[in-house]
C-alpha positions as CSV (number, residue, x, y, z in Angstrom):
1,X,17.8,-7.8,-22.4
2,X,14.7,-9.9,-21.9
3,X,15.1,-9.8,-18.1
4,X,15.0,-6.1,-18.3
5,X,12.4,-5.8,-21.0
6,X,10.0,-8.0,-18.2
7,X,11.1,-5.9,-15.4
8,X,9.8,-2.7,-17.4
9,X,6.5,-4.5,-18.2
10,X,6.2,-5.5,-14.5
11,X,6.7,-1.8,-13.3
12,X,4.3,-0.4,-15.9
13,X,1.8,-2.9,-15.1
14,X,2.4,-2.4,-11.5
15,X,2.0,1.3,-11.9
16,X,-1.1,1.2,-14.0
17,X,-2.9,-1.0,-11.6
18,X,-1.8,0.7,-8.4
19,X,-2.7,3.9,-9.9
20,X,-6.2,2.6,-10.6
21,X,-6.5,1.5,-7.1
22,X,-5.6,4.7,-5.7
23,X,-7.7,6.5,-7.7
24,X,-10.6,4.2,-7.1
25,X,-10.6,5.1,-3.1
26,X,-11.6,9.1,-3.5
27,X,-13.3,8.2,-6.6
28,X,-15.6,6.0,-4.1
29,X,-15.5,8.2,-1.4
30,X,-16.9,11.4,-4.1
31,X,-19.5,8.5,-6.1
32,X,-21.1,8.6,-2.4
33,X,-21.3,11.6,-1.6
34,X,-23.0,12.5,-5.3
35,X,-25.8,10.0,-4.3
36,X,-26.9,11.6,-1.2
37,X,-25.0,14.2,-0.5
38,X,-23.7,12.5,2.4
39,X,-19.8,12.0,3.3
40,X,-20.7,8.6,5.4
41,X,-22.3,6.9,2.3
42,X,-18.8,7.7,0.5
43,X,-16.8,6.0,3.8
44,X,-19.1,3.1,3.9
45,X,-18.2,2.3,0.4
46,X,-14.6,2.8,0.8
47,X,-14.4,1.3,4.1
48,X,-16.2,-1.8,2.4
49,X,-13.5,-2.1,-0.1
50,X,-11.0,-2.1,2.6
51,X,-12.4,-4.2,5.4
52,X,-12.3,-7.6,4.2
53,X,-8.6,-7.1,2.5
54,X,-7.1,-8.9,5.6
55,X,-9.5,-11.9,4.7
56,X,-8.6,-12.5,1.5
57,X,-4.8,-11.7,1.5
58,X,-3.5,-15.5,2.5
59,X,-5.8,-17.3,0.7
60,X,-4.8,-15.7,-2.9
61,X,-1.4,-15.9,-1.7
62,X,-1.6,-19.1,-1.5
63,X,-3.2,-19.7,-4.6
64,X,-0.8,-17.8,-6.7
65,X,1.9,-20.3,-4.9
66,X,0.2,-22.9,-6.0
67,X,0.2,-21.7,-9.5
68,X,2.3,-22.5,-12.4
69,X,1.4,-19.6,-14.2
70,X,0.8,-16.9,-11.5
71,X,0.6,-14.1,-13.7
72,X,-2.4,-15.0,-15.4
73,X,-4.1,-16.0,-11.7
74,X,-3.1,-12.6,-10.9
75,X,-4.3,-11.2,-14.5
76,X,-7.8,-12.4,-13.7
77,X,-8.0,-11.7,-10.5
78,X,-7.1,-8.1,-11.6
79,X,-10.3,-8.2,-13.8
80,X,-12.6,-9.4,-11.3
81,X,-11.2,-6.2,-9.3
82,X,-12.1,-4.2,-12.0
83,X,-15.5,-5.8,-12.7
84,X,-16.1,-5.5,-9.0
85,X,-15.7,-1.7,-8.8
86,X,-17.8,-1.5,-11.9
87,X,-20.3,-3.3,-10.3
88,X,-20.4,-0.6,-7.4
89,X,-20.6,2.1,-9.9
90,X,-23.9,0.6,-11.3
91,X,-25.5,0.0,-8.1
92,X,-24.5,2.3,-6.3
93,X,-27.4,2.6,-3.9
94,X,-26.7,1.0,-0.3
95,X,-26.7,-1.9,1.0
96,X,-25.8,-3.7,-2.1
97,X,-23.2,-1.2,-3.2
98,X,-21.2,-1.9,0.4
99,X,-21.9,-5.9,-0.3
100,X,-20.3,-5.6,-3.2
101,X,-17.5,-3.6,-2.2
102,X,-16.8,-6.3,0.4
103,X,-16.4,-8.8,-1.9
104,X,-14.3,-6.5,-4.2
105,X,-11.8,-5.9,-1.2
106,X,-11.0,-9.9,-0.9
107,X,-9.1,-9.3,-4.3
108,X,-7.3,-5.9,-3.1
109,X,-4.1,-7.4,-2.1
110,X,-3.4,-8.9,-5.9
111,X,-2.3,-5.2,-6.4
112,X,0.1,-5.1,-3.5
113,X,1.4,-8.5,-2.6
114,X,0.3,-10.6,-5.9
115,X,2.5,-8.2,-7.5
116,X,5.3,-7.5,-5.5
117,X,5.8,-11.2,-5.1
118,X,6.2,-12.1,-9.0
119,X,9.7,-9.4,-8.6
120,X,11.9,-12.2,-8.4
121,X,10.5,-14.0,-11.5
122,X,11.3,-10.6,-13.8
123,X,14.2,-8.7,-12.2
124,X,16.7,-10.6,-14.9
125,X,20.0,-9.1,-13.8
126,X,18.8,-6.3,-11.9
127,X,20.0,-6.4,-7.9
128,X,17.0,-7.5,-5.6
129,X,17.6,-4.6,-3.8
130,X,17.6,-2.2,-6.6
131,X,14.3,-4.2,-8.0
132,X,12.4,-3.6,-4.8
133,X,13.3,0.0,-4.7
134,X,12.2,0.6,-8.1
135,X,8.8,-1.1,-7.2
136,X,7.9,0.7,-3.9
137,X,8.6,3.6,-6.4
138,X,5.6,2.3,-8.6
139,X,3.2,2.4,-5.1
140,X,4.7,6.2,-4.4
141,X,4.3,7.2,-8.1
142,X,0.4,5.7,-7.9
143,X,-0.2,7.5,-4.3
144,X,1.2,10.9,-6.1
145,X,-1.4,10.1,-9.3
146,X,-4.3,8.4,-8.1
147,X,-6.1,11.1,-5.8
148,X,-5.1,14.3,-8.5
149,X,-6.9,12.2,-11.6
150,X,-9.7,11.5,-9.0
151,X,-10.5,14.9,-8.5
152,X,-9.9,16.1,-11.8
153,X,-12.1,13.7,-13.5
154,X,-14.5,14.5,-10.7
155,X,-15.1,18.3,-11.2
156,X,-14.8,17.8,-14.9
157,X,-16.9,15.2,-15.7
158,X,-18.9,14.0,-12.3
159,X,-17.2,11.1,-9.7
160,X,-19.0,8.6,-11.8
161,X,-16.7,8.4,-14.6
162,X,-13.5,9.0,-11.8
163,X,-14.9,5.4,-10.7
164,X,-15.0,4.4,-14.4
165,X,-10.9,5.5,-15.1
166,X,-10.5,3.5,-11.8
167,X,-11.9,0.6,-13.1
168,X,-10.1,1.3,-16.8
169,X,-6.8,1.5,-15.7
170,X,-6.7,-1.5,-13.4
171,X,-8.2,-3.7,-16.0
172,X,-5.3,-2.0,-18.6
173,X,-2.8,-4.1,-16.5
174,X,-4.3,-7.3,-17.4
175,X,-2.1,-7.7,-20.4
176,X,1.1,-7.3,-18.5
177,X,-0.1,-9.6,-15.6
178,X,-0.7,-12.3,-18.3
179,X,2.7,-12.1,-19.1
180,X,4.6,-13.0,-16.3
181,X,6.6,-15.8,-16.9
182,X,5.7,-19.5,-15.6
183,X,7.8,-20.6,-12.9
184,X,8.8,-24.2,-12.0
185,X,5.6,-26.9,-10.7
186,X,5.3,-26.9,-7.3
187,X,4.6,-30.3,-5.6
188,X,0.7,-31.1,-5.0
189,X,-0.3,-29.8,-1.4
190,X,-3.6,-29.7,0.5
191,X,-4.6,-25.9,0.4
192,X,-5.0,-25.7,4.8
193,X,-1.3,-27.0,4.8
194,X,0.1,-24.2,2.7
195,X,-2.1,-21.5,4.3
196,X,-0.2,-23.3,7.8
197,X,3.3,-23.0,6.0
198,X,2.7,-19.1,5.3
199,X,1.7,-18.3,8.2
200,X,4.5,-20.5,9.8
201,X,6.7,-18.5,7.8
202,X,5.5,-15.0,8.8
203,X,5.5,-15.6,12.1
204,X,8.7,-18.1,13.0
205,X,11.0,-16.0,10.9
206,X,11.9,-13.0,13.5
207,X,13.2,-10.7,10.7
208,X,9.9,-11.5,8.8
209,X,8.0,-10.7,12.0
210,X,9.8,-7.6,13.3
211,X,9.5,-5.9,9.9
212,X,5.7,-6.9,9.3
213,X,5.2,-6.3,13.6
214,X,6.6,-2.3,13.1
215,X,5.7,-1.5,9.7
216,X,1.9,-2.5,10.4
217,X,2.3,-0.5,13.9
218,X,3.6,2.6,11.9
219,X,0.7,2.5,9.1
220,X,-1.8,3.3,12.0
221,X,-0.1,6.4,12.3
222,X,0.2,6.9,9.0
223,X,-3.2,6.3,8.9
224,X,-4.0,8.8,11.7
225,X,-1.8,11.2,9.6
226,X,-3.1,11.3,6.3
227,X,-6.9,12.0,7.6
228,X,-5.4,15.0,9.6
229,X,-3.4,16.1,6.8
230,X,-6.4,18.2,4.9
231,X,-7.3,19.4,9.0
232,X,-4.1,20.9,9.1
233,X,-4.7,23.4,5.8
234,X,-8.5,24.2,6.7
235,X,-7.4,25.0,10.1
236,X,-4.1,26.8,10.0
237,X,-3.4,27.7,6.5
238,X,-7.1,29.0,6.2
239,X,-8.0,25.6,3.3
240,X,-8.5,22.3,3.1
241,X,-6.9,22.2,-0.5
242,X,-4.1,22.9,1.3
243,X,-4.0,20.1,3.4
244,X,-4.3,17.9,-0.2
245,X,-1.4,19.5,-1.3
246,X,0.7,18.5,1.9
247,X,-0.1,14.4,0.8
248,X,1.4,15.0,-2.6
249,X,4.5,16.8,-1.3
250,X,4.5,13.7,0.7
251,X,4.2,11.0,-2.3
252,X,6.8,13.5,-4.3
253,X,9.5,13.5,-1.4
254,X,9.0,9.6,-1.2
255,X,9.7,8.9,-4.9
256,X,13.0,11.2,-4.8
257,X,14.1,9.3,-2.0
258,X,13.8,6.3,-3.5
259,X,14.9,7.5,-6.8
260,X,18.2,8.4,-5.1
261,X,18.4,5.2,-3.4
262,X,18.2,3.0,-6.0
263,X,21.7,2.7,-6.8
264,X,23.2,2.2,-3.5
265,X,19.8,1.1,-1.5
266,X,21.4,0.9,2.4
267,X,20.8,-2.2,4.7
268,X,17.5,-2.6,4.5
269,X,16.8,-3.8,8.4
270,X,18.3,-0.5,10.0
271,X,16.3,1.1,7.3
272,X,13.3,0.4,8.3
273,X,14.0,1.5,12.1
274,X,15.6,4.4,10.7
275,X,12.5,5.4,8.6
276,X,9.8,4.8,11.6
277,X,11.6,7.2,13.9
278,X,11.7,9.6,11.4
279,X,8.5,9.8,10.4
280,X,7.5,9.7,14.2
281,X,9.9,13.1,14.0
282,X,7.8,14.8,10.6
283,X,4.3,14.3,13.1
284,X,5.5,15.8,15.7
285,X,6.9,18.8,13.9
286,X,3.3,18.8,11.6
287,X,1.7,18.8,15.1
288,X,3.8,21.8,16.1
289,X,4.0,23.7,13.0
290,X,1.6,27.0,12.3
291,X,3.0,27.9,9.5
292,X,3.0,26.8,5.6
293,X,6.9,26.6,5.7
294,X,7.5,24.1,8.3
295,X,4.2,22.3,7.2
296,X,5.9,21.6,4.0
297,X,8.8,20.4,5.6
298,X,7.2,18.5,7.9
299,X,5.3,16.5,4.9
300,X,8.9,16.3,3.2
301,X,10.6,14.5,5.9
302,X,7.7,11.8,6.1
303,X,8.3,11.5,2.3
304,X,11.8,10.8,3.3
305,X,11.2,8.2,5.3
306,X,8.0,6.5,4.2
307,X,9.8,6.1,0.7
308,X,12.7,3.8,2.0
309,X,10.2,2.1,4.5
310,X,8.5,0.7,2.0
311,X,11.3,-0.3,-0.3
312,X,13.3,-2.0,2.7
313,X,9.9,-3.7,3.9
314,X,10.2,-5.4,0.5
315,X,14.0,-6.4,0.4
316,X,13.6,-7.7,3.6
317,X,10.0,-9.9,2.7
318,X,11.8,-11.3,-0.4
319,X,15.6,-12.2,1.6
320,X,13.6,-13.6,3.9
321,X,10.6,-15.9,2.4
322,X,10.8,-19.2,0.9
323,X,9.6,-18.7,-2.7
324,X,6.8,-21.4,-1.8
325,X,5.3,-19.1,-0.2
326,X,6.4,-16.2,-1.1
327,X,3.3,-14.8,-2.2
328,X,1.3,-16.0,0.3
329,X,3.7,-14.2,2.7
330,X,3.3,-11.0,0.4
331,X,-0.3,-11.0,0.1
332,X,-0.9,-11.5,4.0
333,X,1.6,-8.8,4.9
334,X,-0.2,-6.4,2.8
335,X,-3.6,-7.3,4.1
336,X,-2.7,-6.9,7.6
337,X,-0.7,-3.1,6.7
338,X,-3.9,-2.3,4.8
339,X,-5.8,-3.7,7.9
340,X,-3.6,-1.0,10.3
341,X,-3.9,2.2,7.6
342,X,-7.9,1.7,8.2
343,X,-7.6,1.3,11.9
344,X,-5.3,4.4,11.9
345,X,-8.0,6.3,9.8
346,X,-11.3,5.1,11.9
347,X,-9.0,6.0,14.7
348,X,-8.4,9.9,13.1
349,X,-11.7,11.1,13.5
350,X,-12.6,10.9,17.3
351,X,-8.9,11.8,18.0
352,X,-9.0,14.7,15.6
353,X,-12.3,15.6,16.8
354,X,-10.1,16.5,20.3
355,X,-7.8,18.6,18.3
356,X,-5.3,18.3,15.3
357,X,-2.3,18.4,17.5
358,X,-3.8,15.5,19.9
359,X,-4.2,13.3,16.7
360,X,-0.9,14.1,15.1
361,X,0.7,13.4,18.7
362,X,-0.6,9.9,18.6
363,X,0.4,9.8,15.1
364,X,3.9,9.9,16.4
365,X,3.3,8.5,19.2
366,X,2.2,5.2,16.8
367,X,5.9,5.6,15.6
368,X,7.4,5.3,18.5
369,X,5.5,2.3,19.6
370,X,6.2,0.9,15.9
371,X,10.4,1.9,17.0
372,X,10.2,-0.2,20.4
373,X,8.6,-3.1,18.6
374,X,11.8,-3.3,15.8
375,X,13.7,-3.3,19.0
376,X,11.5,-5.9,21.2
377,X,11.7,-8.1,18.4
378,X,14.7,-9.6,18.1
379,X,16.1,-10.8,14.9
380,X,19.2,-13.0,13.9
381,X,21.6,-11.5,11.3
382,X,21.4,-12.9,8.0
383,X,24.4,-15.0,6.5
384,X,26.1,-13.6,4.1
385,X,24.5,-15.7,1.9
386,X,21.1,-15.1,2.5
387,X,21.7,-11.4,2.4
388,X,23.0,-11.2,-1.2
């Protein structure tokens, strides 16, 4: 019973936090354009928050490694996040807003990987498997809530006070953060020779590799994708609101898949080959589509596959990694996928600039390439051991 009981406060504080985060990216990108009127003041804020994530990812990793009581490194770290978007909020004005955001974005992977890595720690009896399912559901469930509160709080009550729910909701997690059990002391080591074991980790294990290597390859699609998502309504359904409504069919689709999967979750390496190819399959039928209809079930099957994607990325991370440096190989793998989902989003605008259909095309065509580097990659089969 206690095992359970932490698993559900894990997954509500999860949710709450990833929620907030989710929110706070349109709530950014709306807070800039109130100031100005200007949509690249809003980017430059939210591009801010993102770029230095890929910095700060191995270094907190390795810090909550270190840590006997992770949880309340990660409960604090969750505050400064929240302070730090607060701080944006109140200064809003450029350059010290982006400056800020910056700095903010070094703690951006505690919501990701400093989470997801504290699973094992809480799951009690709960199958990994099943455990990692049911917390890709809490990242689907955040991507499906986060934008709608946005933009309701926006047009009711200004994109201020979206930023200020942002900032409330990710600090509402603190509690359950700080309650993640202690785990056993780790031996004393110099900080640059964990960083060296992480990354040693990451990048000797090939199963490690292959799955970070094609799911970082298929976020720059993704990325690609979900900027030409509201394209798609203003230009062939006649609205961009449209186009919003696709990316939560999307995040719906993604948390019944998982749902439905989290009895039985399949074999979690052919998953996430499975998955890329599919969602290479929804682009190109988005790209080809003219009609609301097909649109829909174009956004549907990416839900399908992005769902599992994400919930076999995480069986395979925790099979896989030492818990040494487990979060260190958690928090790096989310700053690099975070890293790809802004290149993939930079990358939308000249391509989409072309046409819709050339941007979805290399949206797919990211899959693809994501599919051949699963395949390139070799990786030994896990003992039986190792995969229980």
């Amino acid at each position: 019973m206690r095992g359970r009981y932490r698993l559900a406060v894990y997954l509500t504080g999860a949710t709450i936090a990833r929620t907030g985060d989710e929110l706070s990216g349109p709530a950014l990108l709306l807070l800039g354009m109130s100031v100005d009127g200007s949509a690249a003041t809003g980017s430059a804020l939210l591009a801010g928050l993102t770029v230095s994530a890929a910095a700060g990812g191995p270094l907190l990793g390795a810090l909550l490694d270190r840590s006997p009581r992770p949880g309340r490194l990660l409960a604090w770290a969750l505050l400064a996040y929240a302070g730090g978007l607060g701080a944006v909020l109140a200064l809003v004005e450029l350059p010290a807003a982006i400056a800020v955001a910056v700095a903010v974005g070094l703690l951006n992977p505690a919501l990701a990987g400093g989470w997801t890595a504290q699973l094992p720690n809480v799951r009690g009896t709960t199958p990994l498997a099943r455990a990692s399912t049911l917390d890709a559901m809490t990242f689907t469930a955040a991507s499906l809530a986060g934008p709608g509160l946005a933009g309701l709080v926006a047009a009711y009550a200004g994109a201020p006070a979206a930023v200020a729910v942002a900032v409330t909701l990710v600090a509402a997690a603190f509690p359950a953060a700080w309650s993640l059990p202690a785990v056993e002391a780790k031996p004393a080591t110099p900080i640059r020779r964990q960083l060296a074991d992480g990354f040693t980790v990451l990048f000797r294990n090939r199963a490690l590799l292959r799955a970070t290597a094609t799911s970082t390859v298929s976020f720059v699609g993704i990325g690609v994708a979900v900027v030409c998502y509201p394209l798609l309504g203003a230009q062939r359904l006649g609205t961009p609101g449209f186009g919003a409504l696709l990316l939560t069919v999307l995040a719906a689709a993604s948390l019944v898949a998982n749902g439905a999967l989290t009895r039985r979750p399949p074999p979690p390496d052919g998953t996430v080959l499975a998955s890329t190819v599919l969602l290479g399959a929804s682009f190109l039928l988005a790209a080809t589509a003219h009609d609301a209809v097909t649109l829909l079930a174009a956004a549907v099957l990416a839900g399908f596959a992005e769902g599992p994607q994400l919930s076999a990325l995480f069986a395979i991370r925790h099979r896989e990694t030492p818990a040494r440096v487990r979060a260190q190989v958690f928090t790096t793998a989310a700053s690099v996928k975070i890293s790809g989902l802004a290149a993939g989003a930079a990358a939308a605008g000249p391509l989409s600039a072309l046409s819709v259909t050339t941007a979805l095309s290399a949206a797919a065509g990211c899959q693809l390439l994501a599919a051949a580097t699963y395949v390139l990659v070799r990786a030994r089969t896990p003992s039986p051991a190792r995969a229980a």
